[in-house]
mmCIF file of the N, C-alpha and C atoms, coordinates in Angstrom:
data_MODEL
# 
_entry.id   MODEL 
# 
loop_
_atom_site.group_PDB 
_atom_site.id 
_atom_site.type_symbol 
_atom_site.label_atom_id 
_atom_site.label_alt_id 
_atom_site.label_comp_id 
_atom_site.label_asym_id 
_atom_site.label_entity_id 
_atom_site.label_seq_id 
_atom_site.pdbx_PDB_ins_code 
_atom_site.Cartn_x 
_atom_site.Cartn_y 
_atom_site.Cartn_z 
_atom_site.occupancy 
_atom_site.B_iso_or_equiv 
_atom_site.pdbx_formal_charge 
_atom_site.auth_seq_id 
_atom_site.auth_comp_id 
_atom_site.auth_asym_id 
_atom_site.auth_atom_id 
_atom_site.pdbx_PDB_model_num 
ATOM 1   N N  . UNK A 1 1  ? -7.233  -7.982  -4.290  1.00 0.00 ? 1  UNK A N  1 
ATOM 2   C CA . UNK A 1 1  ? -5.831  -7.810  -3.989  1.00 0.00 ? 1  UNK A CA 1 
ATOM 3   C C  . UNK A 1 1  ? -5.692  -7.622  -2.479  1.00 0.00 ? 1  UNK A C  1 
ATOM 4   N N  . UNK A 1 2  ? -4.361  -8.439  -1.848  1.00 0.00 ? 2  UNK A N  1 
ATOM 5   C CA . UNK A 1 2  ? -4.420  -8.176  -0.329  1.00 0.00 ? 2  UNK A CA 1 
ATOM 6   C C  . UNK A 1 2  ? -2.886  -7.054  0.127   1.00 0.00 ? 2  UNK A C  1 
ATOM 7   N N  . UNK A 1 3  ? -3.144  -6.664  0.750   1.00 0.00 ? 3  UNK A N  1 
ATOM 8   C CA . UNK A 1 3  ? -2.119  -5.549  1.049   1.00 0.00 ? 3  UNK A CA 1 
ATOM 9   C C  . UNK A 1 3  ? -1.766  -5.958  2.486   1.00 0.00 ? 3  UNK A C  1 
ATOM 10  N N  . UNK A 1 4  ? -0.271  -5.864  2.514   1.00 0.00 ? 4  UNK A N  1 
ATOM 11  C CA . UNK A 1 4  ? 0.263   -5.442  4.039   1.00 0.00 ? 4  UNK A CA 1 
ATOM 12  C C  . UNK A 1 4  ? 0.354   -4.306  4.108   1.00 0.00 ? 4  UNK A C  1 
ATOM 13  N N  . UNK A 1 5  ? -0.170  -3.344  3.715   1.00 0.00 ? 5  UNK A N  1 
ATOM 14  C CA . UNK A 1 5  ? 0.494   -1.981  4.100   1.00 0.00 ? 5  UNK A CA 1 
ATOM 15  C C  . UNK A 1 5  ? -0.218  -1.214  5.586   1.00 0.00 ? 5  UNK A C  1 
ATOM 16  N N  . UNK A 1 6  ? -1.175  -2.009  6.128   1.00 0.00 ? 6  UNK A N  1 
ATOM 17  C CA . UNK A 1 6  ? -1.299  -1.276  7.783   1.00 0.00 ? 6  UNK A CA 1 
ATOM 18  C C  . UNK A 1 6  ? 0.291   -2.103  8.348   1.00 0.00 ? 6  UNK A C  1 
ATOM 19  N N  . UNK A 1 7  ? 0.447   -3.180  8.254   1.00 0.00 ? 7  UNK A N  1 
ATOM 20  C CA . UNK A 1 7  ? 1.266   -3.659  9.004   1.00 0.00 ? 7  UNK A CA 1 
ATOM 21  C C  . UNK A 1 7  ? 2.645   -3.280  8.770   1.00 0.00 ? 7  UNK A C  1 
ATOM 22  N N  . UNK A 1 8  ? 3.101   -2.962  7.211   1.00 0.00 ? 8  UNK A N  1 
ATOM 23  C CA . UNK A 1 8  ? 4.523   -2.690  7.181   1.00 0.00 ? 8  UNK A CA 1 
ATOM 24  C C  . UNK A 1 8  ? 4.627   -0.759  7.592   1.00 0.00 ? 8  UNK A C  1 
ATOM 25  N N  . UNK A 1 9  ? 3.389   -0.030  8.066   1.00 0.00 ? 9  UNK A N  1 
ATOM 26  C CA . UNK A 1 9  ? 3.413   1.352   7.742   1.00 0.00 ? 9  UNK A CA 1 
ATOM 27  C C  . UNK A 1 9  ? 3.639   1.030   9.336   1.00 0.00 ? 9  UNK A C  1 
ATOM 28  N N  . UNK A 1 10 ? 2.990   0.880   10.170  1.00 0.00 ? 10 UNK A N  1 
ATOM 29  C CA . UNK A 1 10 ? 2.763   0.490   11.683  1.00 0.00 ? 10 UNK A CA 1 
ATOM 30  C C  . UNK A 1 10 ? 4.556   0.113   11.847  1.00 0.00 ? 10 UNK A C  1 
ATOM 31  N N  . UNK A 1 11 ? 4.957   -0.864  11.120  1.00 0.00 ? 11 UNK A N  1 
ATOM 32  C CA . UNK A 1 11 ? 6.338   -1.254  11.456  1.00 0.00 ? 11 UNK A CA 1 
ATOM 33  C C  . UNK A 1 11 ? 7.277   -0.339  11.553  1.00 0.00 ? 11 UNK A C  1 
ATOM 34  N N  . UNK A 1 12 ? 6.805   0.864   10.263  1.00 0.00 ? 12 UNK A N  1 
ATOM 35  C CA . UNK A 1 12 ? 7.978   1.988   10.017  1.00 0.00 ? 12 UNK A CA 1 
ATOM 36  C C  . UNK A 1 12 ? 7.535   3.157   10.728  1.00 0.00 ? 12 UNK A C  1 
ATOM 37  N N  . UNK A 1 13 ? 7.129   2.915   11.301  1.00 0.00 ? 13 UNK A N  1 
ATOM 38  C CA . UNK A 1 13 ? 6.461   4.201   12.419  1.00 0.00 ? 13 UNK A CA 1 
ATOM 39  C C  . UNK A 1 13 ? 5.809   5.236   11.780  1.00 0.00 ? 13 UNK A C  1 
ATOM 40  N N  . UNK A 1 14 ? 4.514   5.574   10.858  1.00 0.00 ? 14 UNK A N  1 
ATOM 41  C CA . UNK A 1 14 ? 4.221   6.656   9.836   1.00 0.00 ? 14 UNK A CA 1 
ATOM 42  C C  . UNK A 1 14 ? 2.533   5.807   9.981   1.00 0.00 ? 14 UNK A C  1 
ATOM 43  N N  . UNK A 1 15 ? 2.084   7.705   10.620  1.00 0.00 ? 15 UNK A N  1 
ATOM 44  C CA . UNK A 1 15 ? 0.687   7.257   10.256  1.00 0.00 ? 15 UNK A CA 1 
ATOM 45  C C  . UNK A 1 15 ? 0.559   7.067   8.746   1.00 0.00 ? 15 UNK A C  1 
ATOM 46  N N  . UNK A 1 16 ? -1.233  6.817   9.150   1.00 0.00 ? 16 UNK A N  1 
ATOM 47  C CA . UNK A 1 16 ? -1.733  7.129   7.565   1.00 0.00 ? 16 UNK A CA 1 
ATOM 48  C C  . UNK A 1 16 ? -1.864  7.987   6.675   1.00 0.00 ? 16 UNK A C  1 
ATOM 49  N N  . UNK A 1 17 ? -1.609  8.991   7.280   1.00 0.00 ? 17 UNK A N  1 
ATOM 50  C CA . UNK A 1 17 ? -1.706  10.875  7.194   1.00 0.00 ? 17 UNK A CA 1 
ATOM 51  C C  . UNK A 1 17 ? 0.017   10.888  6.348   1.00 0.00 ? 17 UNK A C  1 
ATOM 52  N N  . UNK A 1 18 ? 0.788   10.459  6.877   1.00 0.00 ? 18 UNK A N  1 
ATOM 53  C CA . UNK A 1 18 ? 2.412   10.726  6.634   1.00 0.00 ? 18 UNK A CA 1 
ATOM 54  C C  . UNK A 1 18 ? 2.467   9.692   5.525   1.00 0.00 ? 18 UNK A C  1 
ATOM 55  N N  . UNK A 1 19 ? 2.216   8.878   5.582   1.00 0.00 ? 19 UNK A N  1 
ATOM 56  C CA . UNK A 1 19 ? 2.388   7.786   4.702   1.00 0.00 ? 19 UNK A CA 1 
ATOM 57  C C  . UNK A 1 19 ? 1.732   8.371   3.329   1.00 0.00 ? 19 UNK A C  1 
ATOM 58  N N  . UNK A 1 20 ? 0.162   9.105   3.220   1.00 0.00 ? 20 UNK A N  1 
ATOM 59  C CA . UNK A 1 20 ? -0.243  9.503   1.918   1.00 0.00 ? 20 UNK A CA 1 
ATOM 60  C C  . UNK A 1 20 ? 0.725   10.920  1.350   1.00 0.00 ? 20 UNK A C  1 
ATOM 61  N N  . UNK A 1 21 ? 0.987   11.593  2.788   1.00 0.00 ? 21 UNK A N  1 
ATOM 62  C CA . UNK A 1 21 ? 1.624   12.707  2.051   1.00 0.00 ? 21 UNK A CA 1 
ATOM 63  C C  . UNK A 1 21 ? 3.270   12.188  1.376   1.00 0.00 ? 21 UNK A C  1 
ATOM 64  N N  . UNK A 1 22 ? 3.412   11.576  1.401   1.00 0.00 ? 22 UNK A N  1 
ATOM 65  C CA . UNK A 1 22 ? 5.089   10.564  1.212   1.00 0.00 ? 22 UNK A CA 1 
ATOM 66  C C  . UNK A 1 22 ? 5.049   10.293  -0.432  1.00 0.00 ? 22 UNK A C  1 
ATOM 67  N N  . UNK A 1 23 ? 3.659   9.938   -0.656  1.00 0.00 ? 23 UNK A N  1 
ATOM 68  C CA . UNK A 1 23 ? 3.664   9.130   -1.882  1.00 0.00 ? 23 UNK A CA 1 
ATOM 69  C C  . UNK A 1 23 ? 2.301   10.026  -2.783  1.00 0.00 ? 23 UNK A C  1 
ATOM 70  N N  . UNK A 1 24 ? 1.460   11.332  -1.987  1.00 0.00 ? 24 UNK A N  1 
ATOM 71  C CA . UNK A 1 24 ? 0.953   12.327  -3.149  1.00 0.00 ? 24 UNK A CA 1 
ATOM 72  C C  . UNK A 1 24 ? -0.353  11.841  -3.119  1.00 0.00 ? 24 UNK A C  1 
ATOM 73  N N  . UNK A 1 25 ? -1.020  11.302  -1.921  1.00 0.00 ? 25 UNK A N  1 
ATOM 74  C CA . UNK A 1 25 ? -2.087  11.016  -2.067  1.00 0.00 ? 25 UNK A CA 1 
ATOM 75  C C  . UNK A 1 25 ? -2.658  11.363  -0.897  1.00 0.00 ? 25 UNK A C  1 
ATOM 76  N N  . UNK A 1 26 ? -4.329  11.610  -0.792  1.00 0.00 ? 26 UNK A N  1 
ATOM 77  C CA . UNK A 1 26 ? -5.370  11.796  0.299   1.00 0.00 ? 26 UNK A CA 1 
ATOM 78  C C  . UNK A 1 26 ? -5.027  10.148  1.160   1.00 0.00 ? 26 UNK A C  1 
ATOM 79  N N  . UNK A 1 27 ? -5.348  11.101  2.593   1.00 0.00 ? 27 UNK A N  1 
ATOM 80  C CA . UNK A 1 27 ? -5.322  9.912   3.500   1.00 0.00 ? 27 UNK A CA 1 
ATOM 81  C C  . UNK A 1 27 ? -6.497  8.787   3.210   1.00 0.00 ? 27 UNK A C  1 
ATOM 82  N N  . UNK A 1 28 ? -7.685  9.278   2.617   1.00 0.00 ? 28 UNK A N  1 
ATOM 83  C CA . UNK A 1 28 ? -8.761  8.274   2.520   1.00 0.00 ? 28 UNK A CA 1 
ATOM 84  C C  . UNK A 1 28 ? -7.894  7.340   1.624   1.00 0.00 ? 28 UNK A C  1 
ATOM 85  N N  . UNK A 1 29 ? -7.580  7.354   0.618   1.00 0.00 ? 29 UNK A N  1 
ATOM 86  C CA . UNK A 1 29 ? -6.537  6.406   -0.667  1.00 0.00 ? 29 UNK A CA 1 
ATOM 87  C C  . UNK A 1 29 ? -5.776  5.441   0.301   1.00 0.00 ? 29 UNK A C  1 
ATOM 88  N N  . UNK A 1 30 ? -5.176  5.546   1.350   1.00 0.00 ? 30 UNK A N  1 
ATOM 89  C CA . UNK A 1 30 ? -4.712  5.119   1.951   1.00 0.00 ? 30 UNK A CA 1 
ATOM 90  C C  . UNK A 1 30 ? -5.526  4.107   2.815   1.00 0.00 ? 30 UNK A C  1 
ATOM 91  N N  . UNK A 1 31 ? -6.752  4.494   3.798   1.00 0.00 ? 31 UNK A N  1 
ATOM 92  C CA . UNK A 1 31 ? -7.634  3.808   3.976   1.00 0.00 ? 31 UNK A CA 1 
ATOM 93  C C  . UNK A 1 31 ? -7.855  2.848   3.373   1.00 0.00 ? 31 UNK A C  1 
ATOM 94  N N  . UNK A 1 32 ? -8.410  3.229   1.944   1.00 0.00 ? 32 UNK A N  1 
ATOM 95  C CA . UNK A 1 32 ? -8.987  2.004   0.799   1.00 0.00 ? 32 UNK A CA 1 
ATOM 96  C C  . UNK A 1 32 ? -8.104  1.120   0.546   1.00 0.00 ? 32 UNK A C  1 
ATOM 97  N N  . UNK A 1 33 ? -6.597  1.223   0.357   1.00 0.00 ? 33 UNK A N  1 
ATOM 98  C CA . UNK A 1 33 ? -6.163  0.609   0.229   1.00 0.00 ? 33 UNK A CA 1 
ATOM 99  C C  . UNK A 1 33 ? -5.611  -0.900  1.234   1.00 0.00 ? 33 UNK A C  1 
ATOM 100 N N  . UNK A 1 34 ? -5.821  0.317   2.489   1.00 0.00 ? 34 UNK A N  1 
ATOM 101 C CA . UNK A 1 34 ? -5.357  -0.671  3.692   1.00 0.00 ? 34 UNK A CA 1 
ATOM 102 C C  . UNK A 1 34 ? -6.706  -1.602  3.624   1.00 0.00 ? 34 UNK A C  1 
ATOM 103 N N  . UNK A 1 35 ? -7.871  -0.777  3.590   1.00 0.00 ? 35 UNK A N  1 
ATOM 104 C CA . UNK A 1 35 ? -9.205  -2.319  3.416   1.00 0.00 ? 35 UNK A CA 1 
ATOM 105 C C  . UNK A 1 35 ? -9.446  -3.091  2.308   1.00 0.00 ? 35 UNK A C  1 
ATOM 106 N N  . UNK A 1 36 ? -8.070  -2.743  1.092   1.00 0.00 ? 36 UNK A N  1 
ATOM 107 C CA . UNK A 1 36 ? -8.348  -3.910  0.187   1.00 0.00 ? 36 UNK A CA 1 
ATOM 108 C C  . UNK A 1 36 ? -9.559  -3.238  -0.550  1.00 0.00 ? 36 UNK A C  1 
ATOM 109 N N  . UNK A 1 37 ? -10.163 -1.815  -0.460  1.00 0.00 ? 37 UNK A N  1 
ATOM 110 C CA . UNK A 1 37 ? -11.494 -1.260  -1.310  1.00 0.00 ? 37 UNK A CA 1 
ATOM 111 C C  . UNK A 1 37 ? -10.858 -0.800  -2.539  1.00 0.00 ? 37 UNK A C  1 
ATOM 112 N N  . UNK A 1 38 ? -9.902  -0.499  -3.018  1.00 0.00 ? 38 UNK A N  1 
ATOM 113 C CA . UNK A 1 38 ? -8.989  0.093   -3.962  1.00 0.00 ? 38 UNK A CA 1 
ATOM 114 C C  . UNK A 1 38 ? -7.954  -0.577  -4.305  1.00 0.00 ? 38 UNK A C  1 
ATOM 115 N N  . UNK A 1 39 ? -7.721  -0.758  -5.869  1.00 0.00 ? 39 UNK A N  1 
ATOM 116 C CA . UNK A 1 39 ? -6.625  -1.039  -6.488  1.00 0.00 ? 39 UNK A CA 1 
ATOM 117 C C  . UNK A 1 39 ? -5.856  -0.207  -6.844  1.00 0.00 ? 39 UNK A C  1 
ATOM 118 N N  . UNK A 1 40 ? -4.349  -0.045  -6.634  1.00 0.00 ? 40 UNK A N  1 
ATOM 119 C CA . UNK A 1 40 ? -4.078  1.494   -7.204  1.00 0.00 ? 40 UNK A CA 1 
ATOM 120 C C  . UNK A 1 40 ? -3.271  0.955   -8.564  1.00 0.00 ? 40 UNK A C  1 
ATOM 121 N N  . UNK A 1 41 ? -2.892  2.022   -8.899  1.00 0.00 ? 41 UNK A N  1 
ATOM 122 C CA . UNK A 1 41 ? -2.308  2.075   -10.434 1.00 0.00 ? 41 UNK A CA 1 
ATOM 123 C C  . UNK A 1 41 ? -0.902  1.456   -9.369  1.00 0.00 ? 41 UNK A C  1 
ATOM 124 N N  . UNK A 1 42 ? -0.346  1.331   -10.614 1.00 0.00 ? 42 UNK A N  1 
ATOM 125 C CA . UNK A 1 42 ? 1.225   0.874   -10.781 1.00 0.00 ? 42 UNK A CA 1 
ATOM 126 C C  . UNK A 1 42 ? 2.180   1.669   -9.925  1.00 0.00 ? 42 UNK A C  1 
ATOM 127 N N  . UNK A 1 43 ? 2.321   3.109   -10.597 1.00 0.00 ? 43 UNK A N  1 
ATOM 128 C CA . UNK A 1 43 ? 2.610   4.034   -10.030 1.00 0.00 ? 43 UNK A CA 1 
ATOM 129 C C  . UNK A 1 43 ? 2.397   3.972   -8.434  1.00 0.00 ? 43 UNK A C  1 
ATOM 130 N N  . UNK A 1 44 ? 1.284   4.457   -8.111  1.00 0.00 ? 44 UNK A N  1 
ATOM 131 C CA . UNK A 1 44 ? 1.080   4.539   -6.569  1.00 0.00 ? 44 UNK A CA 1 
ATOM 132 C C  . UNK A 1 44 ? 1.393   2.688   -6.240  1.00 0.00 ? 44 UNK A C  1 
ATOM 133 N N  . UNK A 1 45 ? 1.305   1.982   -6.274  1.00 0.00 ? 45 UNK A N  1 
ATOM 134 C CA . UNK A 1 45 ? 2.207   0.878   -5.658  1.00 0.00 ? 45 UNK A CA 1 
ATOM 135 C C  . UNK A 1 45 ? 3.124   1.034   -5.407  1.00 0.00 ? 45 UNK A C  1 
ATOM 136 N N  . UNK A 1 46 ? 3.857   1.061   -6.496  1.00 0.00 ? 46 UNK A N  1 
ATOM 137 C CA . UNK A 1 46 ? 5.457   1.397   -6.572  1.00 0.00 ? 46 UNK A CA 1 
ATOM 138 C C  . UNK A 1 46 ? 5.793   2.518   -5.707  1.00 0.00 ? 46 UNK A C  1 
ATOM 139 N N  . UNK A 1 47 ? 5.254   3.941   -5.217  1.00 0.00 ? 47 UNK A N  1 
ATOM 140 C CA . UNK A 1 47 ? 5.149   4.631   -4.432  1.00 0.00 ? 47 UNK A CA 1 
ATOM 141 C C  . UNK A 1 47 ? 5.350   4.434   -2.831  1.00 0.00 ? 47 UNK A C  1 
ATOM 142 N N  . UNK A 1 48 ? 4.306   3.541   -2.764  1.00 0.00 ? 48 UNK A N  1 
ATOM 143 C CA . UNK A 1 48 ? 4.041   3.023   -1.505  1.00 0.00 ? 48 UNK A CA 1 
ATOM 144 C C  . UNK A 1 48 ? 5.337   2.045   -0.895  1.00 0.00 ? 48 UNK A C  1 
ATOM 145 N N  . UNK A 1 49 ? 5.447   0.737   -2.135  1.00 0.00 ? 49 UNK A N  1 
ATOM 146 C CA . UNK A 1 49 ? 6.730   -0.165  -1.732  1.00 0.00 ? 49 UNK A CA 1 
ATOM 147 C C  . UNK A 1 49 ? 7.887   0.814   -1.174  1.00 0.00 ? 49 UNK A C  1 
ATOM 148 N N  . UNK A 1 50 ? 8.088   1.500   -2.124  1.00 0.00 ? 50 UNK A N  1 
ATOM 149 C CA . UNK A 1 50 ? 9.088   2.387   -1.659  1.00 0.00 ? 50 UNK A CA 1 
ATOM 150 C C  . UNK A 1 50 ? 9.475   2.941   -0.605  1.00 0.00 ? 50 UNK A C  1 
ATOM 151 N N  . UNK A 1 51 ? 8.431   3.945   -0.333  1.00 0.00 ? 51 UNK A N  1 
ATOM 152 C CA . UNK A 1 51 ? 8.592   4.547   0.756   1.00 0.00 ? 51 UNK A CA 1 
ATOM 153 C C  . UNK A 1 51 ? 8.418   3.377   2.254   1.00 0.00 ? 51 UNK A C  1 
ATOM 154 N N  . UNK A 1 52 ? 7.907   2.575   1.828   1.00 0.00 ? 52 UNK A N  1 
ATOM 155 C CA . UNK A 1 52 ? 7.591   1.337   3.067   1.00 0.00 ? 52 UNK A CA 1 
ATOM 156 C C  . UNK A 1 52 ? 8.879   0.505   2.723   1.00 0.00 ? 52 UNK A C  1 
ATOM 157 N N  . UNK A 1 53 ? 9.919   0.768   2.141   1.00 0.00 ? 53 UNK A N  1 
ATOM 158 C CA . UNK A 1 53 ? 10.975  0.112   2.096   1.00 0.00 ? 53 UNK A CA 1 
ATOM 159 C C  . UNK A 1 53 ? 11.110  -1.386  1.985   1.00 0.00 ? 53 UNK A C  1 
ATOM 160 N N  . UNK A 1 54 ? 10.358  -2.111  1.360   1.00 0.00 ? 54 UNK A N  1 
ATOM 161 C CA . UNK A 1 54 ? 9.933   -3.377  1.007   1.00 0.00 ? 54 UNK A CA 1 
ATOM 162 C C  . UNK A 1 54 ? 9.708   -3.381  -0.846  1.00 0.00 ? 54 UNK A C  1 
ATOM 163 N N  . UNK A 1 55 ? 9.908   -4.843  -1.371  1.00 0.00 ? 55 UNK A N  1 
ATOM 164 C CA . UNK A 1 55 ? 9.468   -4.654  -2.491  1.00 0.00 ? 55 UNK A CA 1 
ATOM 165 C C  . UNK A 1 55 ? 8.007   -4.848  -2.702  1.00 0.00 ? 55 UNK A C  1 
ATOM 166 N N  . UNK A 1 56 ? 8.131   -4.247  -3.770  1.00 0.00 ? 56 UNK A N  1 
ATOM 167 C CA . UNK A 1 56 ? 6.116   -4.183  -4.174  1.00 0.00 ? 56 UNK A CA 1 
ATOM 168 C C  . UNK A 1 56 ? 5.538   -5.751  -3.815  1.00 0.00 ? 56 UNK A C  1 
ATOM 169 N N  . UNK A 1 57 ? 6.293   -6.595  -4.567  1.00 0.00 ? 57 UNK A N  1 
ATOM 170 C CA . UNK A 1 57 ? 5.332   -8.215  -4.847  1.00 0.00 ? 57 UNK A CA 1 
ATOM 171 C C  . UNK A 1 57 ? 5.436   -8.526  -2.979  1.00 0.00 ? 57 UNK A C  1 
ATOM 172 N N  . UNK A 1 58 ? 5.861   -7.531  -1.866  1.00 0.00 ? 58 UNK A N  1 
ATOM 173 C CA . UNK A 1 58 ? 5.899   -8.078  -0.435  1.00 0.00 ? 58 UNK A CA 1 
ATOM 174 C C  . UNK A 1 58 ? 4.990   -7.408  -0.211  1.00 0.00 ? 58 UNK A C  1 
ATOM 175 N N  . UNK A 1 59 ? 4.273   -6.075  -0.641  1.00 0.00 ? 59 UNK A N  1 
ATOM 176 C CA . UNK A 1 59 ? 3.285   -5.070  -0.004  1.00 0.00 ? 59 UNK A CA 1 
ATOM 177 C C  . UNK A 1 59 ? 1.717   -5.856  -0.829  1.00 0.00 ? 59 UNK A C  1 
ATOM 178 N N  . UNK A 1 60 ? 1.967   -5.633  -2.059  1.00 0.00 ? 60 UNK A N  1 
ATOM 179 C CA . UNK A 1 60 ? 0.703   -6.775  -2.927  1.00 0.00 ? 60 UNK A CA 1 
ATOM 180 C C  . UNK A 1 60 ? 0.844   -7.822  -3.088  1.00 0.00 ? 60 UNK A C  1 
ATOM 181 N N  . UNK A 1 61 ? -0.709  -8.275  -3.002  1.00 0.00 ? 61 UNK A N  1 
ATOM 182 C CA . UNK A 1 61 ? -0.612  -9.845  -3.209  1.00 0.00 ? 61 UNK A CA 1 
ATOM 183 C C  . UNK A 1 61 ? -2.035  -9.838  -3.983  1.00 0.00 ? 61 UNK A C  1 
ATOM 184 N N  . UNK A 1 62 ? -2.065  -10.568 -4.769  1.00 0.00 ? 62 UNK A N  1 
ATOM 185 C CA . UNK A 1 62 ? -3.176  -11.381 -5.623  1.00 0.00 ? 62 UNK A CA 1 
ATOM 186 C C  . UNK A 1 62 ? -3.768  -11.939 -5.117  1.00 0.00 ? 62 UNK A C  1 
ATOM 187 N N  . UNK A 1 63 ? -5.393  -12.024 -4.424  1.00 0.00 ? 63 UNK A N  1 
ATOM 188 C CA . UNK A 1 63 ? -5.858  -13.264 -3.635  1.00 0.00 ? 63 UNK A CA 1 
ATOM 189 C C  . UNK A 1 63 ? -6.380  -14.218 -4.503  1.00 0.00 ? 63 UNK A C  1 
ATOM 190 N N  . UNK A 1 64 ? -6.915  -13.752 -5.826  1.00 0.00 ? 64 UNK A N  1 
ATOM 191 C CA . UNK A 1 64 ? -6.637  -15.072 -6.936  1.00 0.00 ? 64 UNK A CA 1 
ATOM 192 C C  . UNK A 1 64 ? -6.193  -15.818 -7.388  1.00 0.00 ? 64 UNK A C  1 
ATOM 193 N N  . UNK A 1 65 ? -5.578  -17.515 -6.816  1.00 0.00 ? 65 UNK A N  1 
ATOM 194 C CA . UNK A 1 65 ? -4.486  -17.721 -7.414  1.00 0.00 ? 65 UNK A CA 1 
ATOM 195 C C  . UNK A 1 65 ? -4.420  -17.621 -8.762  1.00 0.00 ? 65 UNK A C  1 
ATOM 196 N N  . UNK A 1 66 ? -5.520  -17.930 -9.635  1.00 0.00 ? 66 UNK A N  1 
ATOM 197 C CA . UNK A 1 66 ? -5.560  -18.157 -10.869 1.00 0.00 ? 66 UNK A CA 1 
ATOM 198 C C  . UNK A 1 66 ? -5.124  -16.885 -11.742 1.00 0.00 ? 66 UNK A C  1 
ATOM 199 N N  . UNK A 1 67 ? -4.524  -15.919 -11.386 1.00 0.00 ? 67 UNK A N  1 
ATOM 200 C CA . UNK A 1 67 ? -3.799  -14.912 -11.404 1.00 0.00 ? 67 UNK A CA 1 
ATOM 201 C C  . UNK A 1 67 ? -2.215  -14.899 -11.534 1.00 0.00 ? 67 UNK A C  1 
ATOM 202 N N  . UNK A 1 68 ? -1.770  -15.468 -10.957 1.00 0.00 ? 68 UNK A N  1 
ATOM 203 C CA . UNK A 1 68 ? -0.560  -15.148 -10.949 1.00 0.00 ? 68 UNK A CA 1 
ATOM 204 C C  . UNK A 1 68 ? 0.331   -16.418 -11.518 1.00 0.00 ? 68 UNK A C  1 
# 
């Protein structure tokens, strides 16, 4: 799975530190996610879109096409 979320968090001015406490998670979660090492549940997506003010299917992406 590929994530914009360094780039849309960078856009909204919120470290990585502000950004996990926003949505209830350790800054490392945040890390993993920004390197694509972690899939999160539903929930914490939806978390994240949110608070990054974008919709989810703009923050995730599938790098499989055969996926979607």
């Amino acid at each position: 799975m590929k994530t914009r979320i360094r780039e849309l968090r960078a856009k909204a001015g919120l470290t990585q530190e502000e950004l996990a406490r926003e949505v209830g998670v350790r800054r490392e979660t945040i890390v993993f996610l920004e390197q694509g090492k972690y899939n999160p549940s539903l929930k914490l997506a939806y978390k994240v879109a949110r608070v990054l003010g974008t919709p989810i299917e703009e923050v995730f992406t599938f790098e499989d096409e055969n996926l979607a």
